[in-house]
Backbone as CSV, one residue per row, in Angstrom:
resi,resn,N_x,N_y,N_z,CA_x,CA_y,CA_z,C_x,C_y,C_z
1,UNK,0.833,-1.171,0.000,0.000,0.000,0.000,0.886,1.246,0.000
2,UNK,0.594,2.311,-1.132,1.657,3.343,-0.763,1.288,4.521,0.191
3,UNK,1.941,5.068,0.850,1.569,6.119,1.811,1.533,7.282,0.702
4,UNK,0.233,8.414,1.269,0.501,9.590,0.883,1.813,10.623,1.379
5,UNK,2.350,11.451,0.297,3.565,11.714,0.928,3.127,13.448,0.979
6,UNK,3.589,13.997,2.308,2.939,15.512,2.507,4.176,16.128,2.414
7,UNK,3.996,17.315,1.571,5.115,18.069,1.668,4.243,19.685,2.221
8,UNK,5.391,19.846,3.069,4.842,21.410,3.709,6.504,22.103,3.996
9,UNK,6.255,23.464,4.765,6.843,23.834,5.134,6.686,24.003,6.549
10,UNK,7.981,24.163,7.376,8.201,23.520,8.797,9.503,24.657,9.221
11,UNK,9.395,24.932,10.786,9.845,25.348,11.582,10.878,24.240,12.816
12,UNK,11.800,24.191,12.622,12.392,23.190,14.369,12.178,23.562,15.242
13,UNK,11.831,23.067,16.181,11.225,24.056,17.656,12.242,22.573,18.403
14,UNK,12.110,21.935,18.408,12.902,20.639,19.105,13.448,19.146,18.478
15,UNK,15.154,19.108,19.406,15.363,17.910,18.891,15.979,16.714,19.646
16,UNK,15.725,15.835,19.820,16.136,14.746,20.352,16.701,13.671,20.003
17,UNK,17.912,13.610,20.535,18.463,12.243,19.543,17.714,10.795,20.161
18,UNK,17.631,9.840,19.323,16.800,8.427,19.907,18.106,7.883,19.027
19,UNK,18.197,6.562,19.991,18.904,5.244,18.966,19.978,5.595,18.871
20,UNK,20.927,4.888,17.878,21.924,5.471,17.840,22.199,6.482,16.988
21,UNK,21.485,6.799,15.660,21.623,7.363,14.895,20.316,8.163,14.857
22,UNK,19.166,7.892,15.091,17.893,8.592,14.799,17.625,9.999,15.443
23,UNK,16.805,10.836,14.856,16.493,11.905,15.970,14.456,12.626,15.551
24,UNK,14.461,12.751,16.628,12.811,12.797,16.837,12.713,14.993,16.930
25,UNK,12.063,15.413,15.943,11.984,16.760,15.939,10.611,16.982,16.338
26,UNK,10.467,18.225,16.793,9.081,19.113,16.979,9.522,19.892,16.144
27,UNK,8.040,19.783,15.369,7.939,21.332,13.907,6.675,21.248,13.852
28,UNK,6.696,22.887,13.813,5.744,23.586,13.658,5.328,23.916,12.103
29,UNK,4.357,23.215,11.341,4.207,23.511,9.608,3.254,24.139,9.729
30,UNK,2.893,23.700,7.991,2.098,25.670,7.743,0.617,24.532,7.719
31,UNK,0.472,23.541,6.903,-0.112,23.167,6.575,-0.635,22.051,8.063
32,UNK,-0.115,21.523,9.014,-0.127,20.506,9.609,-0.204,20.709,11.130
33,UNK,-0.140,21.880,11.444,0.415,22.536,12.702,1.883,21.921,13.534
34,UNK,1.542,21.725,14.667,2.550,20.826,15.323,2.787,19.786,15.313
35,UNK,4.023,19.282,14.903,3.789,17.436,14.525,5.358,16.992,15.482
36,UNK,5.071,16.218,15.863,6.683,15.142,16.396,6.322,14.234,15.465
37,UNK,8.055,14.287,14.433,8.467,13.080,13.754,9.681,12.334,14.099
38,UNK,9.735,11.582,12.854,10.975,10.583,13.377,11.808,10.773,12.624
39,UNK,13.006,11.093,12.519,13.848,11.002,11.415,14.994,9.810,11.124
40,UNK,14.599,9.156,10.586,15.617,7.827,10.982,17.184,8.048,10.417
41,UNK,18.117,7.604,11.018,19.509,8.071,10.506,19.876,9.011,10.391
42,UNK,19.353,9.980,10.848,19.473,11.186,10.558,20.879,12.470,11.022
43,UNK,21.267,11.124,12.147,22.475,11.703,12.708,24.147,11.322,11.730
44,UNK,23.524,10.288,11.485,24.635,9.434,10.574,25.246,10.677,9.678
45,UNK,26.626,10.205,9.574,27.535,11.016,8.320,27.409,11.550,7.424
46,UNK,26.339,10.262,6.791,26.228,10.820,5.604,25.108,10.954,5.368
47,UNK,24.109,10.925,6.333,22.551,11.559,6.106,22.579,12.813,5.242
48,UNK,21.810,12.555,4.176,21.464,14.107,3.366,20.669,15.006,4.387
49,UNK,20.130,14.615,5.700,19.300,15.624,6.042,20.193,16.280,7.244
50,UNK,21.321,15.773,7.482,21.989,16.209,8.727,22.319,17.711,8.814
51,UNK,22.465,18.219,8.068,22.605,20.060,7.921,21.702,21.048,7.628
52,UNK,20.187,20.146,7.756,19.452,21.144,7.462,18.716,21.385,8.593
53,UNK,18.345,20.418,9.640,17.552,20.404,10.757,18.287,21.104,11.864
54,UNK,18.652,22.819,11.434,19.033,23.307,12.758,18.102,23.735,13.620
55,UNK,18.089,24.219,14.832,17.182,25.094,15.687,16.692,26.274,14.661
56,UNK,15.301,25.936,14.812,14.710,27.438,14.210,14.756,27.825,12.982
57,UNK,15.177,27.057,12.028,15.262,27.042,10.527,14.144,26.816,10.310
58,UNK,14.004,27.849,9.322,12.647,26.709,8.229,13.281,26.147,7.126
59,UNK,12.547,25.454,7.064,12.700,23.850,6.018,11.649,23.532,5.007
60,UNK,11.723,22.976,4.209,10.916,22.441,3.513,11.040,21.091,3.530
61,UNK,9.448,20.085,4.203,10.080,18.691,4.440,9.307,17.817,3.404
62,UNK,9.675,16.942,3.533,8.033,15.490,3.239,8.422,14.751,4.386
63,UNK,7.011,14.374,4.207,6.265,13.491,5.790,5.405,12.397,5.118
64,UNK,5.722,11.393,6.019,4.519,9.502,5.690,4.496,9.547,6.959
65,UNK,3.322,9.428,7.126,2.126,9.013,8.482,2.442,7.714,8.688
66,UNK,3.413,7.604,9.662,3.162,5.899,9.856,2.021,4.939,10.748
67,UNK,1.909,4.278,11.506,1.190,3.671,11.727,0.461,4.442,13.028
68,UNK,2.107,5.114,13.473,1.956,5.561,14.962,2.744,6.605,15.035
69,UNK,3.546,7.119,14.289,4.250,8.402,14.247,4.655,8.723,12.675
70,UNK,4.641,10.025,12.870,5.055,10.780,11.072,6.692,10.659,11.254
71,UNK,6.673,10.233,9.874,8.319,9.921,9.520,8.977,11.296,8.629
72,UNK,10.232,11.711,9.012,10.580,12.532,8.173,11.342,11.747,7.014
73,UNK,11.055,12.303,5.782,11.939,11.237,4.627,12.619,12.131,3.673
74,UNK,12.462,13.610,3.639,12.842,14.112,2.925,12.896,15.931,3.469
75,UNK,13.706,16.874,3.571,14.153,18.097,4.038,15.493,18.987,2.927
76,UNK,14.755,19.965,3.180,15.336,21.278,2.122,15.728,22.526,2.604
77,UNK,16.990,22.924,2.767,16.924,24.568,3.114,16.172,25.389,2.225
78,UNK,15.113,26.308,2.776,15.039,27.554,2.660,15.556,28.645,2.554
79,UNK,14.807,29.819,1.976,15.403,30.945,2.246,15.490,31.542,3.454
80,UNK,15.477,30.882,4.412,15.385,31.553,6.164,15.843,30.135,6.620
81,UNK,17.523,30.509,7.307,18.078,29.689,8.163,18.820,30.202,9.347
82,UNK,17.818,30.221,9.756,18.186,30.615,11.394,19.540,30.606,11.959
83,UNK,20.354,29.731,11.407,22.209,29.525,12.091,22.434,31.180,11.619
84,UNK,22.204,31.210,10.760,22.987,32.369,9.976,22.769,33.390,11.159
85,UNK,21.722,33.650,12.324,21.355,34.727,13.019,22.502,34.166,14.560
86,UNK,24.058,34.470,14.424,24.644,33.990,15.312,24.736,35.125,16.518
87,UNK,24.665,35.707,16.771,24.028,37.066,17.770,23.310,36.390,19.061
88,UNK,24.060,35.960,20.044,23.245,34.997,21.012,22.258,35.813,21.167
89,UNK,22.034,36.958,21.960,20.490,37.991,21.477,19.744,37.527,21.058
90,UNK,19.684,38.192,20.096,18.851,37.210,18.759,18.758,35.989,18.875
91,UNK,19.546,34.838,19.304,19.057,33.254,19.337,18.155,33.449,20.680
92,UNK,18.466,34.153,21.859,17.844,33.509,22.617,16.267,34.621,22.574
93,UNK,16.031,35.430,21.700,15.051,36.128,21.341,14.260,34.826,20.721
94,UNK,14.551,34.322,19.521,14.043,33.388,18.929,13.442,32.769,19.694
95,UNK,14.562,31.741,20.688,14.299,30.566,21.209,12.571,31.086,22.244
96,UNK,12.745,32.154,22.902,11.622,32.248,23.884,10.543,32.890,23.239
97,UNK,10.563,33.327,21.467,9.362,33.153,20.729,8.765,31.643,20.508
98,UNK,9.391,31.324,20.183,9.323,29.538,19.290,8.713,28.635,21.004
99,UNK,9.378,29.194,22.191,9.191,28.153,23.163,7.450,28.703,23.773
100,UNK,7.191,30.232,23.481,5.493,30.556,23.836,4.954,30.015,23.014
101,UNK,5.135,29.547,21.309,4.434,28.640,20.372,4.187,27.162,20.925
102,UNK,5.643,26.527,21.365,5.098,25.207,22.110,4.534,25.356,23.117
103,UNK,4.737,26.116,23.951,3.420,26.459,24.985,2.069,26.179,24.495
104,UNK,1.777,27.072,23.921,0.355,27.424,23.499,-0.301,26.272,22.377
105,UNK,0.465,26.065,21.641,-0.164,24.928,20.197,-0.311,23.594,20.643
106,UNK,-1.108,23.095,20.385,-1.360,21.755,21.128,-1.934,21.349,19.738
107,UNK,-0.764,20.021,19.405,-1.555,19.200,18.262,-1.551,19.520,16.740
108,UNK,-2.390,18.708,16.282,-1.963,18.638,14.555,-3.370,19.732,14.113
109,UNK,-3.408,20.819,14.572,-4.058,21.642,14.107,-3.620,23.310,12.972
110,UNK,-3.774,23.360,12.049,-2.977,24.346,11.487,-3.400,25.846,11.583
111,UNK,-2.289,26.850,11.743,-2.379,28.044,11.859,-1.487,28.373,11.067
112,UNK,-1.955,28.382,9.646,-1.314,29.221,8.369,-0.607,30.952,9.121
113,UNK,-1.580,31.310,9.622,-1.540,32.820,10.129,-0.456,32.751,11.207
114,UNK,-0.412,31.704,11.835,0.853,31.957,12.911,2.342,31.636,12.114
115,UNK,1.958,30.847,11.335,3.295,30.452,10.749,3.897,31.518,10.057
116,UNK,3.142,32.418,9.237,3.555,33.015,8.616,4.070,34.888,9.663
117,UNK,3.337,34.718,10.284,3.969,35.558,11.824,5.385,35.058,12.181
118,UNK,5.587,34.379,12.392,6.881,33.633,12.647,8.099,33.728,11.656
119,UNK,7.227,33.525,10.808,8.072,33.850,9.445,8.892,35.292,9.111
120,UNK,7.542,35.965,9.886,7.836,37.982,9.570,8.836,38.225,10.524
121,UNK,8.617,37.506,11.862,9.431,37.386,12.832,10.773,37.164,12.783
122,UNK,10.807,36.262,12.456,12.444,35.603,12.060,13.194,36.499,10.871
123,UNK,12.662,37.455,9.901,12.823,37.999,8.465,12.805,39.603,9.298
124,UNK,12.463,39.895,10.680,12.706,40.988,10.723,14.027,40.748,12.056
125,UNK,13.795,40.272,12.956,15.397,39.759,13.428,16.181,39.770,12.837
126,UNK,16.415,38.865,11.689,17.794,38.648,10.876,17.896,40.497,10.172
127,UNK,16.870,41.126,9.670,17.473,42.269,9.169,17.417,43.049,10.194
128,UNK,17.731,42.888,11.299,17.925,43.998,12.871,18.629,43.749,13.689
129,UNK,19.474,42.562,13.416,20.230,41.647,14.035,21.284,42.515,14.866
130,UNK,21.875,43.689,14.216,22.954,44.353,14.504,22.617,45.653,15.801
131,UNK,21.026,45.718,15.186,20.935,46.836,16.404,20.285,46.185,17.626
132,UNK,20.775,46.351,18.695,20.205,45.398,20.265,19.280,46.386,20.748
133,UNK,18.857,47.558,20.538,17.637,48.485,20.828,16.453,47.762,20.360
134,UNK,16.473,47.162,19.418,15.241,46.943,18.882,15.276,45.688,18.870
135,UNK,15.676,44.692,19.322,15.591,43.355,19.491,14.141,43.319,20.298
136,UNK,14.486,43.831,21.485,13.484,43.734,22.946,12.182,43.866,22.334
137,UNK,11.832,45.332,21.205,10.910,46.095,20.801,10.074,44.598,19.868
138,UNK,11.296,44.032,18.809,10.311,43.177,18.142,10.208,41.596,19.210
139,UNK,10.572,41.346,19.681,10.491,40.075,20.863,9.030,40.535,21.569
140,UNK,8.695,41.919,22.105,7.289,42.130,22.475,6.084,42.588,21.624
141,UNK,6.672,43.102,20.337,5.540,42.763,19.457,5.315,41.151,18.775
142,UNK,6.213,40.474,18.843,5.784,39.552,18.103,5.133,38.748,19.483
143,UNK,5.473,38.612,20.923,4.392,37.840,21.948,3.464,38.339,21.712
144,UNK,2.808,39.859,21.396,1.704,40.161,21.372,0.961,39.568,20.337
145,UNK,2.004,39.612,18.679,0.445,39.150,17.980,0.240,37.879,18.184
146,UNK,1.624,37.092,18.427,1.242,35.409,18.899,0.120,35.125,19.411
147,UNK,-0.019,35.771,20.393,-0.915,35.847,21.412,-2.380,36.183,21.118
148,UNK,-2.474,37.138,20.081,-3.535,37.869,19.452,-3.978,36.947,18.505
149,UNK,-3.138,36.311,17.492,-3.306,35.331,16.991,-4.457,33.961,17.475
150,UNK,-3.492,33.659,18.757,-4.577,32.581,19.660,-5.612,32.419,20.113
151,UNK,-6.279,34.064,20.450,-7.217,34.583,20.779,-6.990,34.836,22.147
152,UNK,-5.887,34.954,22.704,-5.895,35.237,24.470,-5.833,36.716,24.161
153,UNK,-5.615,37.534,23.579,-5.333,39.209,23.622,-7.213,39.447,23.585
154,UNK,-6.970,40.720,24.257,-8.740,41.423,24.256,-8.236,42.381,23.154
155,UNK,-9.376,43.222,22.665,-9.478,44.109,21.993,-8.744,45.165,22.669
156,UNK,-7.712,45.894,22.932,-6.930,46.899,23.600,-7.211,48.069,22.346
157,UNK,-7.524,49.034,22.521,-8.024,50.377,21.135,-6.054,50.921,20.918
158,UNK,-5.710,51.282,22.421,-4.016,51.307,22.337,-3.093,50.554,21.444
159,UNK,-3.597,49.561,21.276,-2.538,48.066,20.566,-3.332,47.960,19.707
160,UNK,-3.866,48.273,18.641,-4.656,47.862,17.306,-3.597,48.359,16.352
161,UNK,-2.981,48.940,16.470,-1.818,49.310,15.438,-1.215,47.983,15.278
162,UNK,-0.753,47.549,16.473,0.160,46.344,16.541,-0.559,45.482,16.903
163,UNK,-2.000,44.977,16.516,-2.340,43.953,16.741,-3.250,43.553,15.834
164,UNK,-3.930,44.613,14.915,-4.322,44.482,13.703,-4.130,44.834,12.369
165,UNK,-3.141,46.479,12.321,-2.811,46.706,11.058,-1.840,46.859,11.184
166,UNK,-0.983,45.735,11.249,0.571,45.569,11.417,1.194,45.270,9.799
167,UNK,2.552,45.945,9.922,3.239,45.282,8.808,4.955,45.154,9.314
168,UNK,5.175,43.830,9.544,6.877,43.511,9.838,7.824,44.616,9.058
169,UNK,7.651,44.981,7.823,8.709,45.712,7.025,9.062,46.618,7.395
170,UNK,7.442,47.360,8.179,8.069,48.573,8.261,8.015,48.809,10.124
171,UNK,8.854,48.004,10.598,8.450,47.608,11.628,9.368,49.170,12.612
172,UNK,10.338,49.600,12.169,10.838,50.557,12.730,10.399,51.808,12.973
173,UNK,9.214,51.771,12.136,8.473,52.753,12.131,7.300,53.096,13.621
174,UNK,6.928,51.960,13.783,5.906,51.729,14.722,6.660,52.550,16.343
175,UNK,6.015,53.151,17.026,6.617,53.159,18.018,6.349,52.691,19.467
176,UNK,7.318,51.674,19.153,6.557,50.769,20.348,6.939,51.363,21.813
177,UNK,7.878,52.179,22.373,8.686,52.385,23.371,7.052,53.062,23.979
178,UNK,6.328,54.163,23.152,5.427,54.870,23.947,4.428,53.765,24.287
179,UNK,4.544,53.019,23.677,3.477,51.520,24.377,3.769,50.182,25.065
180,UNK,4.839,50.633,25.539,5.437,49.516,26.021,4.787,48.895,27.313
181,UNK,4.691,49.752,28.225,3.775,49.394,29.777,2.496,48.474,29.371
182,UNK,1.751,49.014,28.127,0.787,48.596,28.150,0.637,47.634,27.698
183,UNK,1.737,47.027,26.611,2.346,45.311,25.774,2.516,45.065,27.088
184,UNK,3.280,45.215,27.512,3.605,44.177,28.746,2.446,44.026,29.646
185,UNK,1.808,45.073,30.121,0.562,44.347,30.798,-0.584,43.729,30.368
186,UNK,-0.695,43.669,29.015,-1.516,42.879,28.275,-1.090,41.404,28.266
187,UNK,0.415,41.701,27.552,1.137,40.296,27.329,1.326,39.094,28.721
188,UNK,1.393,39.980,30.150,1.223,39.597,31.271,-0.243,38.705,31.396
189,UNK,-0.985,39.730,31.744,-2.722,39.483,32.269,-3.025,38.477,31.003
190,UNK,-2.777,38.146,29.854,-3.420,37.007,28.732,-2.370,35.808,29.238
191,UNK,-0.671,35.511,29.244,-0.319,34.682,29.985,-1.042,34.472,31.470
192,UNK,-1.290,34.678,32.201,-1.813,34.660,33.735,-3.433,33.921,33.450
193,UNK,-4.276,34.533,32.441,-4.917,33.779,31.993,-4.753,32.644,31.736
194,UNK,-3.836,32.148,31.051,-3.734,30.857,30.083,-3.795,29.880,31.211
195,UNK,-3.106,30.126,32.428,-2.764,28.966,33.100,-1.578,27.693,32.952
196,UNK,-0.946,28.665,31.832,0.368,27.984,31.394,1.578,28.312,31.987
C-alpha cells in the first residue's frame, strides 16, 4: 500500500536524539500545525538531512504518516536559516518566541496565520540583528500578535496598530517604546490567563 507523501513547510522548535543514529523533531508547519516526527539516521555522516535540521530554521520537508508516528523522509533549506542569526540575542530572542508557540499549540491543528507571523518574525530579526535596541521592541511585538493570533489578547483600542494593522517591514516605524507598559501588561494578564 503506498503512503501519501505531505510536503509542507516547517519550523524546528525541538530535537532529540533516539537510537543510535535517529532523531525525533518538533515542527511547527504551515499546513499541519505541530507534529513530532521521526527522522531515521538522521544523525549518521552521511545523512542528506543532517545540515538542514538546525534550531529554528525553516525547512521544507516530506512526511509519511506511519502507523503511529510521522516519519521525516525528505528536508530542504530555505530561504530563512536561522544559524545564519549567530548574535546569542537574537538566538535567545528566537528561542523564547518559538518556546510561547510550544506552549500554546497543542496538536496537529494548522495556523497558516501563525506560521507566517513567525516567518515575519524571524525575516525581521535577521534584518535587525545588529541593532540590540530593537531586538526587545520586536520580541514584544511579536508575543503580542502570537498571542492575538490565539485569541488570548482582548481588543486593547491602544494596541490595534500592533495587533491588527501591522506590517513587519516597516516595523521601525511603529513606536513601540510609547506603548510599552501597556504590551507588557496585556502580554502579562493574557499569559496569567492561560494557566500555562
Amino acid at each position: 500500500m503506498a503512503h501519501h507523501i505531505y510536503h509542507t513547510k516547517a519550523f524546528v522548535l525541538r530535537k532529540v536524539n533516539t537510537g543510535e543514529w535517529d532523531c525525533r523533531y518538533l515542527l511547527f508547519t504551515k499546513e499541519i500545525g505541530l507534529v513530532s516526527v521521526l527522522a531515521k539516521s538522521a544523525r549518521k555522516p552521511t545523512s542528506k538531512m543532517r545540515g538542514h535540521l538546525n534550531m529554528f530554521s525553516l525547512v521544507g520537508i516530506s512526511l509519511v504518516r506511519g502507523k503511529e508516528v510521522w516519519r521525516l523522509i525528505g528536508v530542504e533549506n530555505l530561504d530563512l536559516n536561522t544559524k545564519t542569526i549567530k548574535k546569542s540575542e537574537s538566538r535567545i530572542a528566537l528561542a523564547q518566541i518559538f518556546n510561547l508557540v510550544k506552549r500554546l499549540v497543542k496538536g496537529e491543528d494548522p495556523h497558516p496565520e501563525l506560521f507566517n507571523e513567525l516567518y515575519n518574525t524571524c525575516q525581521t530579526i535577521k534584518k535587525y540583528v545588529k541593532d540590540d535596541g530593537l531586538l526587545e521592541k520586536i520580541e514584544l511585538v511579536a508575543v503580542l500578535r502570537i498571542l492575538n493570533l490565539l485569541g488570548y489578547i482582548p481588543d486593547v483600542p491602544e494596541l490595534r496598530s500592533l495587533t491588527k494593522d501591522f506590517d513587519w517591514s516597516e516595523f521601525d516605524k511603529y513606536e513601540v517604546n510609547d506603548r510599552r507598559l501597556q504590551i507588557v501588561k496585556t502580554i502579562n494578564q493574557s499569559l496569567q490567563e492561560t494557566h500555562l
